[in-house]
C-alpha positions as CSV (number, residue, x, y, z in Angstrom):
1,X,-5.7,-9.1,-35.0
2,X,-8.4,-10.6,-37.3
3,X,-10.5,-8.0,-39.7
4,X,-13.9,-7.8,-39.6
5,X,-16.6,-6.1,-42.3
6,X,-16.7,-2.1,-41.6
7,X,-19.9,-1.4,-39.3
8,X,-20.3,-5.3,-38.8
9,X,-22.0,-6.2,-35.6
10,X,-18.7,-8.4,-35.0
11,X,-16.3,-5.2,-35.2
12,X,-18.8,-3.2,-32.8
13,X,-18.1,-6.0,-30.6
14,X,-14.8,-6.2,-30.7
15,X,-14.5,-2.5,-29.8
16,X,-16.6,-3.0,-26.2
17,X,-14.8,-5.9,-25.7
18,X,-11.6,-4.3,-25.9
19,X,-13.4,-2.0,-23.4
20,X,-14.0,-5.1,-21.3
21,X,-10.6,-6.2,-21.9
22,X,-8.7,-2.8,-20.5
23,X,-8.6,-3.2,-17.0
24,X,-6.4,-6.9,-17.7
25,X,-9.4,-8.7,-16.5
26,X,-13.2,-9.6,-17.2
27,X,-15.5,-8.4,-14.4
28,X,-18.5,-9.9,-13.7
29,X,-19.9,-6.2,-12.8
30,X,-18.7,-5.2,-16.1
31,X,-20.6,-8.5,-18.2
32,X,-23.5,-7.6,-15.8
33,X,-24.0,-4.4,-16.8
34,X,-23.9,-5.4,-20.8
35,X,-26.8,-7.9,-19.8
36,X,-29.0,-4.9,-18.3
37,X,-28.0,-3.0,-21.3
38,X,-29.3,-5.6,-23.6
39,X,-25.7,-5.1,-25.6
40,X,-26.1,-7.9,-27.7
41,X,-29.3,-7.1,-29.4
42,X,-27.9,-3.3,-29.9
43,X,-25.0,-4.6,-31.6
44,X,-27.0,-7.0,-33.9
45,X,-25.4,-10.4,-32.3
46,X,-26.7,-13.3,-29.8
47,X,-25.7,-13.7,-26.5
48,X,-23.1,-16.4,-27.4
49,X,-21.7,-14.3,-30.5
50,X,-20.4,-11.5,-28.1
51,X,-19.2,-14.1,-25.9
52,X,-17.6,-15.6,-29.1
53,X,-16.0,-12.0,-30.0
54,X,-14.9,-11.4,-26.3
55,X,-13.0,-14.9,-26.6
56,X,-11.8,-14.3,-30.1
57,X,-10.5,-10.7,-28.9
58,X,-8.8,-12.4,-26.0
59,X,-6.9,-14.8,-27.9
60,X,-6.1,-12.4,-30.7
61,X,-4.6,-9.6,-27.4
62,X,-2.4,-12.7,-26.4
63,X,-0.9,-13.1,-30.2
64,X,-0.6,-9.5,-31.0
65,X,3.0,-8.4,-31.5
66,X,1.5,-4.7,-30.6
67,X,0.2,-5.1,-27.2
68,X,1.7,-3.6,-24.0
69,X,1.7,-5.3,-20.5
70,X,1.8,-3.0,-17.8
71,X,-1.2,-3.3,-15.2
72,X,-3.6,-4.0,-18.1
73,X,-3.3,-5.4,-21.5
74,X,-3.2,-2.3,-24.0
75,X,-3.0,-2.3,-27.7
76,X,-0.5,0.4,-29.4
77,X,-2.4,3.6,-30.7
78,X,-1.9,2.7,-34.3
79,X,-3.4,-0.7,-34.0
80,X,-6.3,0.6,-32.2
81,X,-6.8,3.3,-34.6
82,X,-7.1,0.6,-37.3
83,X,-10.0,-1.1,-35.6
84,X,-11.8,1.9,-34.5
85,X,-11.9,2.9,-38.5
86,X,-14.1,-0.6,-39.3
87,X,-16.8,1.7,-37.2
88,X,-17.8,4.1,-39.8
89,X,-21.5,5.0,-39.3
90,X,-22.3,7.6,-37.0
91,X,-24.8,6.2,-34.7
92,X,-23.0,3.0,-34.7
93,X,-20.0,5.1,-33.4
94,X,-22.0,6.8,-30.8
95,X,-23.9,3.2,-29.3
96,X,-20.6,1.7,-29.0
97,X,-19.3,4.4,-27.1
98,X,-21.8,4.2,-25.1
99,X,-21.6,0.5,-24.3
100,X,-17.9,1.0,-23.5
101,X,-18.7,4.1,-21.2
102,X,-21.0,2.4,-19.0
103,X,-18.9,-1.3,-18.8
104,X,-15.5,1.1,-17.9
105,X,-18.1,2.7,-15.0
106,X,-19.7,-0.3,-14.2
107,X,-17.9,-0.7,-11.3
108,X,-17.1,3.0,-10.6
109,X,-13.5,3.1,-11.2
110,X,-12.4,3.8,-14.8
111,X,-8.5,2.6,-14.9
112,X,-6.0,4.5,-17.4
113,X,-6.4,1.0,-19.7
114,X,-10.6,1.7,-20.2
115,X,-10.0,5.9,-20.2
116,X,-7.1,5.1,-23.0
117,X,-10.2,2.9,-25.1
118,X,-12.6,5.7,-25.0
119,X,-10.2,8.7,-25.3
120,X,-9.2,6.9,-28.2
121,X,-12.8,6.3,-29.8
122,X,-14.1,9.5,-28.7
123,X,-10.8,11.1,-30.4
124,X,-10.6,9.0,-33.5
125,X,-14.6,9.1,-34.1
126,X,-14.8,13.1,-33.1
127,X,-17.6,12.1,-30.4
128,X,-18.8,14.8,-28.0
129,X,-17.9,13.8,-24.9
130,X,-21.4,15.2,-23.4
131,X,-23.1,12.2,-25.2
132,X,-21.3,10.1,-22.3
133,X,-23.0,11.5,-19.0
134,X,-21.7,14.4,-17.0
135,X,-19.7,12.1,-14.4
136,X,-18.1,10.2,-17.4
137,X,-17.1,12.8,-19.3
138,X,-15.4,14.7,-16.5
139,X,-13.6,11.7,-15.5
140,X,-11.7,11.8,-19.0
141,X,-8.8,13.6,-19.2
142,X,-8.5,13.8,-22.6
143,X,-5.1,15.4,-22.9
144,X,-4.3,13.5,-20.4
């Protein structure tokens, strides 16, 4: 997987892109719902640049010797730990979060591949999982 600058916009990115990614597929209702969001802008990228991370993320998932198939494409929890530590800053923690909250509810069904994403963020990063919604945060199990 390629590095990116701690707390880069690009990084941010890649983190709700593996959130896009979890489910094995992009879904319209997901990319949708990171336009009404205004994602980009909250990340500090253009339109094409997340587009250009999403890409970069998928052809970096098909290289990785780490990842798992199983109904979705998952990365191993060491690898994913490594990327969630380029997010340092607090409130950069918590907007990404969010973003990946709402695109794993975007099309109210959050599979085992998006809860693994943000039980891993919200673990790693020591996030309150009331700063997700009520219905979100019941939904993850996370001891599960």
């Amino acid at each position: 997987m390629r590095t990116y600058p701690n707390d880069s916009p690009r990084a941010a990115a890649r983190i709700v892109a593996l959130a896009l990614l979890a489910d094995g597929s992009l879904s319209r209702v997901e990319l949708e719902r990171l336009e009404r969001m205004d994602a980009p802008a909250r990340l500090g990228l253009s339109r094409d640049d997340l587009y250009e991370v999403v890409q970069n993320c998928c052809e970096d998932l098909l290289g990785a010797p780490c990842l798992s198939w199983g109904e979705a494409c998952r990365l191993d929890r060491e690898t994913m730990r490594q990327l969630l530590l380029e997010i340092r800053q607090p409130a950069l923690r918590s907007s990404v979060l969010q973003l990946c909250a709402s695109v794993a509810d975007a099309d109210s069904h959050i599979t085992e591949g998006e809860m693994a994403v943000l039980r891993a963020a919200i673990e790693d990063w020591g996030i309150e999982t009331d700063t997700l919604g009520k219905s979100l945060a019941g939904a993850l199990p996370l001891n599960a």
